[in-house]
N, C-alpha and C positions, 0 to 999 in steps of 0.2 A: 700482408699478402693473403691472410687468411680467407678473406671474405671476397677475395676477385679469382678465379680460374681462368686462364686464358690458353692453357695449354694440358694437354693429358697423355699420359702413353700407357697405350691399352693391347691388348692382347686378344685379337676374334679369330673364332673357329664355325666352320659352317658345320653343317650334320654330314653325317655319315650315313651310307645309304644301307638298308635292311639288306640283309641276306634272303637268297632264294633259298625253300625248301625244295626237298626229296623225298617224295610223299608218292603211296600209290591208294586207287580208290578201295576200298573194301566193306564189301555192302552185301546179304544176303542173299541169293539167287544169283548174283553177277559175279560170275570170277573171269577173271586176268580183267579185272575193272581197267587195269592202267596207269597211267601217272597223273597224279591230281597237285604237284606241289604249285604254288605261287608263287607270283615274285617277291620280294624285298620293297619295302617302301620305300620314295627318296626323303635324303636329310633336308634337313633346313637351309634354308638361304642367308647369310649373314649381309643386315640391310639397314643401311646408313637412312635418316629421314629427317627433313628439316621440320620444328614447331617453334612456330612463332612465339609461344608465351617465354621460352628457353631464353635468359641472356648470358651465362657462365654454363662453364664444364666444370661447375663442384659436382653434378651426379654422378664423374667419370672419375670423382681424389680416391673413395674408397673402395669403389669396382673396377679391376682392373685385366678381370676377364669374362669375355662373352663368349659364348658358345650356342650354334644353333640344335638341336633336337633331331635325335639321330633317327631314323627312319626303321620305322617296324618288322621284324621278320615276315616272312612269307607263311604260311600254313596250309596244310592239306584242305582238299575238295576245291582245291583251285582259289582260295582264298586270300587275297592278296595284304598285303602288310600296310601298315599308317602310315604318310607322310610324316615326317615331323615339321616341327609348327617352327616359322624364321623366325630370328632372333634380330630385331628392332631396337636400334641405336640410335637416341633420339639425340640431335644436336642443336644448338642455334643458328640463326644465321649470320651468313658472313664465316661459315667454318672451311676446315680445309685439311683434306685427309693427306699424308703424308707417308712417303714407307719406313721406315722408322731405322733401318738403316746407310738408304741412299738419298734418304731427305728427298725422293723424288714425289712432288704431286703425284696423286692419284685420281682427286676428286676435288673440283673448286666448286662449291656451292654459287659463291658470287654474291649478289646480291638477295636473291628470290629467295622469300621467307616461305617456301613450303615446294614441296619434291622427295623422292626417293630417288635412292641408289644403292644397287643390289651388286656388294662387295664380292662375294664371294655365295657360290653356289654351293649346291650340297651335294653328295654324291647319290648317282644313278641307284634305285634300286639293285639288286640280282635279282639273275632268272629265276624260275622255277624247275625241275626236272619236266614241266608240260613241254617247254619249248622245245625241248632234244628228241621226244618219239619221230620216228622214220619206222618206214615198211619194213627194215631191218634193223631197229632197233628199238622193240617196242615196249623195253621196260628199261629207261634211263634211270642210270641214280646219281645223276650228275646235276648239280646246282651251282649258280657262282655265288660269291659273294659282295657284299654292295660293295660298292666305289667309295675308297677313302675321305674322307674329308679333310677341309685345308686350314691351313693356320698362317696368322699373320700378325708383326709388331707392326701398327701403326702408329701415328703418333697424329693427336687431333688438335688442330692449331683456331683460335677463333681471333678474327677479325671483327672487334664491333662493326656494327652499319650506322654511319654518322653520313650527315650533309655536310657538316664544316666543324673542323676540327682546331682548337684551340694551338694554339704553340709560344711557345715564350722562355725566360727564363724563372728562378723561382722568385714568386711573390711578386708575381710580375699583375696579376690582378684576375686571373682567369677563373677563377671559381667564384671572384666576387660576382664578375659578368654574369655567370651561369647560374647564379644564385637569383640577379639582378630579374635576368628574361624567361626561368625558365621556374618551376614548383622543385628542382633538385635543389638537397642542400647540402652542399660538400660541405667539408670544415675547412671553417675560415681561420686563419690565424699567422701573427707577425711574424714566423721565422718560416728558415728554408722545408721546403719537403713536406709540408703542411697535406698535399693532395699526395698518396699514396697508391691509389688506384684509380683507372679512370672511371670519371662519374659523366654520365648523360643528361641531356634534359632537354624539354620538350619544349619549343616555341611555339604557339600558336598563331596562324596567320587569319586563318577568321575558319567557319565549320567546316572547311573539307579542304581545309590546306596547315602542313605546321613544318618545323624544321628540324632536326634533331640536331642537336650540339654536342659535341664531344671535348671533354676535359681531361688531360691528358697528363701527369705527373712532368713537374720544370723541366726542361732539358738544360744542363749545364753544358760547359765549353770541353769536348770531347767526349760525349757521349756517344759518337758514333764507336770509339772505341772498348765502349762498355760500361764509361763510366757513369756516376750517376743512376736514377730510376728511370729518365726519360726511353733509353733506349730500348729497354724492355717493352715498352706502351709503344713505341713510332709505329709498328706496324699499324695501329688501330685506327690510325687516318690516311693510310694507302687506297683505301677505299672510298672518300670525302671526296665532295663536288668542291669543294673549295678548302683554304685555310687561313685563320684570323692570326696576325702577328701581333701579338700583345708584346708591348715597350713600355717599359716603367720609366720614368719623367724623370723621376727622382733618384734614377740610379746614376754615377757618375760616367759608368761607361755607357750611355745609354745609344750615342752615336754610331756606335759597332755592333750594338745588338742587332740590327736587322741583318747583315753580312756574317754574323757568329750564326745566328739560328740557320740562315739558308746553305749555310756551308756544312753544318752539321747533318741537315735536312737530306743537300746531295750526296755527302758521304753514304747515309742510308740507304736510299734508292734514290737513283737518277729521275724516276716518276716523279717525286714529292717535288723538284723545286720548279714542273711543269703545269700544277695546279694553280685555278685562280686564285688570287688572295685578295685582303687585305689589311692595312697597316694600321694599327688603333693603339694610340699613343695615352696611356692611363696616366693617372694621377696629375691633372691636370691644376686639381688644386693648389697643390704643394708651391709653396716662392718661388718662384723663378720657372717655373713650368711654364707658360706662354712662349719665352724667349729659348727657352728649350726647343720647344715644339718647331718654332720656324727655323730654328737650325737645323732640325733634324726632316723637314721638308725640303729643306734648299739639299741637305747631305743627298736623300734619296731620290731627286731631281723627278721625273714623269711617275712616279709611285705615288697616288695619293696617299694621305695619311688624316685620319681623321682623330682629332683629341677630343680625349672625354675625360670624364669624373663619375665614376662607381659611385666613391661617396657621395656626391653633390648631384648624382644624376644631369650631367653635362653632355651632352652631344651623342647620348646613349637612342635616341630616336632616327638619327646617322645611321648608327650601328646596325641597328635594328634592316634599317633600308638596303643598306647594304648585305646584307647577310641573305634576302629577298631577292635581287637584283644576280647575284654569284649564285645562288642555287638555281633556280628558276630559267638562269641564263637569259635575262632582259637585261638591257642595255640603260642604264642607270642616267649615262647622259639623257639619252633621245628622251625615256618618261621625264625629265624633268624638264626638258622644253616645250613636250606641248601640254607640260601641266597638269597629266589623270596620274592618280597615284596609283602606289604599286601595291595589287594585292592587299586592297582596303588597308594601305598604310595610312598610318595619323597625320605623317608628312606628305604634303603633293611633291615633294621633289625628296627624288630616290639618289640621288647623284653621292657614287661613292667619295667623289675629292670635295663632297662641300663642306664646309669649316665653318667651326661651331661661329656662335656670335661674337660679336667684338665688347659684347655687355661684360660678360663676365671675366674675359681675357686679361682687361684693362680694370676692373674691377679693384677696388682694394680690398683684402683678403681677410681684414678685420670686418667689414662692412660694407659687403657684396651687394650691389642692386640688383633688384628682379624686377620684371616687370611681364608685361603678358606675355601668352605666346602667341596674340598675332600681332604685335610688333617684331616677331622675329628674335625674341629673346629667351633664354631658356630661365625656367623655374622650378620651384619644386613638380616632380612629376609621381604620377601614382604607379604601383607595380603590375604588370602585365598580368602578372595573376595571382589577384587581390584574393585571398581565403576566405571562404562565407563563414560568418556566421552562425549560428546556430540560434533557433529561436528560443525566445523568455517565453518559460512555461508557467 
């Protein structure tokens, strides 16, 4: 958990405002000058700001109090004191201020990768003794002083910003996918717990359009109750246009996965099981996967479900369409009737319930047929984002 922050409890304080002086003038030729003090400067403002390059709150593990800059006394000949300078809390987005001990919101950033929010004000300068001369009182020695400053436990909670967020159980295939589509490279590897924190990654849909994907550590069966790493990470797809239900083929409970995950999902928040989704059935290589697959079509009846093969790059061009179709909010059927692809996709048809071909299904698994793909059959495919090269010098 070293290298992921997603939560901080900090301690801000705005400035305190200058005191007014009591001051009178005194200057040669001029007496009973008068009162010349100034006011007090005001403190700082304690201010929350969103920067986009920011993804974690590790700049908040070893800082854990801010303080804004308390405002300059006042001085004679009417002199007035310095502001102090706000004290700038820079967060990522998708954060979310907290009171730290009524867990009541404060401050939902949302979405929007850039904004201020000015937490906590500083205090008012004080007078100076100029304000208080009257016709009958014309040598004050009376000053106030600034206005205290405030203090406050918050607690800064961050929500990545994903388009469509992974879910599944462990080793259920979701870091291969996002290894598969995207330049992140989680580690991959054959036992549970493998993703430990969540990893991002960037789809590209062509120069001025992409997706972001979030991968999000296995949820196991009662997570919502704590168990597991899952539950720690759900929040991070509360905020997702969509979510992808990774099903592993080859697991034997594989038929309950989709009702274990969404059950667990609602226990969370009643939001998550109100998102689009869809159903991407892995490991389609493995014996007996095909005959899986249509069982677990028939089980979840008008839920399309599309199967694929990470390793064998099977029906991953589906995936892709669909993933398009759920952010974008187009209608996956209608592009694929009259035929224009979606968002310079590879496939003209976007259609999240289409199923892979019947080539490799039936295929024997020692000695798979390929053949083109404009026969409608899948083959070796190349990676969305091929790494260049470097030139021979």
């Amino acid at each position: 958990m070293v290298k992921f922050a997603d939560e901080a409890l900090i301690q801000v304080s705005s400035g305190k405002g200058g005191n007014g002086c009591a001051s009178f003038r005194r200057e040669k030729y001029i007496p009973l000058g008068g009162p010349s003090g100034g006011d007090g400067g005001r403190g700082g403002d304690l201010v929350f700001e969103v920067k986009r390059n920011l993804r974690t709150l590790v700049h908040l593990r070893y800082k854990r109090h801010f303080k804004a800059q308390t405002g300059g006394d006042g001085r004679g000949n009417k002199c007035f004191g310095k502001d102090g300078e706000d004290c700038v809390i820079s967060l990522p987005p998708g954060s979310i201020i907290r009171d730290a001990e009524t867990e009541e919101i404060i401050h939902d950033f949302g979405l929007s990768d850039e904004g201020r929010f000015v937490f906590l004000q500083g205090g008012n300068g004080g007078w100076g003794n100029v304000h208080f001369k009257s016709s009958t009182n014309q040598a004050p020695r009376t000053a106030l002083a600034g206005q205290p400053s405030q203090t406050r436990m918050v607690r800064i909670e961050l929500n990545i910003i994903a388009d469509i967020g992974f879910v599944g159980f462990p080793n259920a295939g979701k870091s291969s996918l996002l290894d598969h589509f995207t330049n992140a490279r989680p580690k991959i590897a054959p036992y549970p717990f493998t993703t430990k924190i969540p990893n991002l990654g960037v789809l590209r849909i062509d120069e001025e359009s992409d997706i972001i994907l979030a991968d999000i550590p296995g949820i196991i069966e009662g997570a919502s109750e704590g168990q597991g790493l899952g539950i720690r990470f759900l929040k991070h797809i509360s905020r997702t246009a969509g979510l992808a239900f990774i099903i592993d083929l080859s697991d034997d409970a594989y038929l309950e996965s989709y009702e274990k995950l969404e059950a667990e999902l609602g226990s969370f928040s009643p939001d998550l099981p109100q998102k689009r989704r869809v159903v991407i059935a892995n490991k389609l290589d493995v014996p007996g996967a095909p005959e899986r697959l249509e069982l677990l079509r028939e089980r979840l009846g008008d839920q399309p479900v599309i199967g694929i093969s990470v390793h064998n790059r099977w029906g991953l061009d589906e995936v892709r369409d669909a993933f398009i179709a759920m952010v974008y909010g187009l209608d996956a059927d209608e592009d694929a009737v009259s035929g224009e692809p979606v968002l310079g996709s590879s496939v003209a048809s976007a259609s999240v319930s289409a199923t892979v071909g019947e080539s490799f299904m039936h295929a024997s698994l020692e000695d798979p047929a390929y053949e083109s793909a404009d026969d409608g059959y899948f083959g070796a495919t190349v990676s969305l984002n091929p790494k260049r090269k470097g030139k021979k010098k």
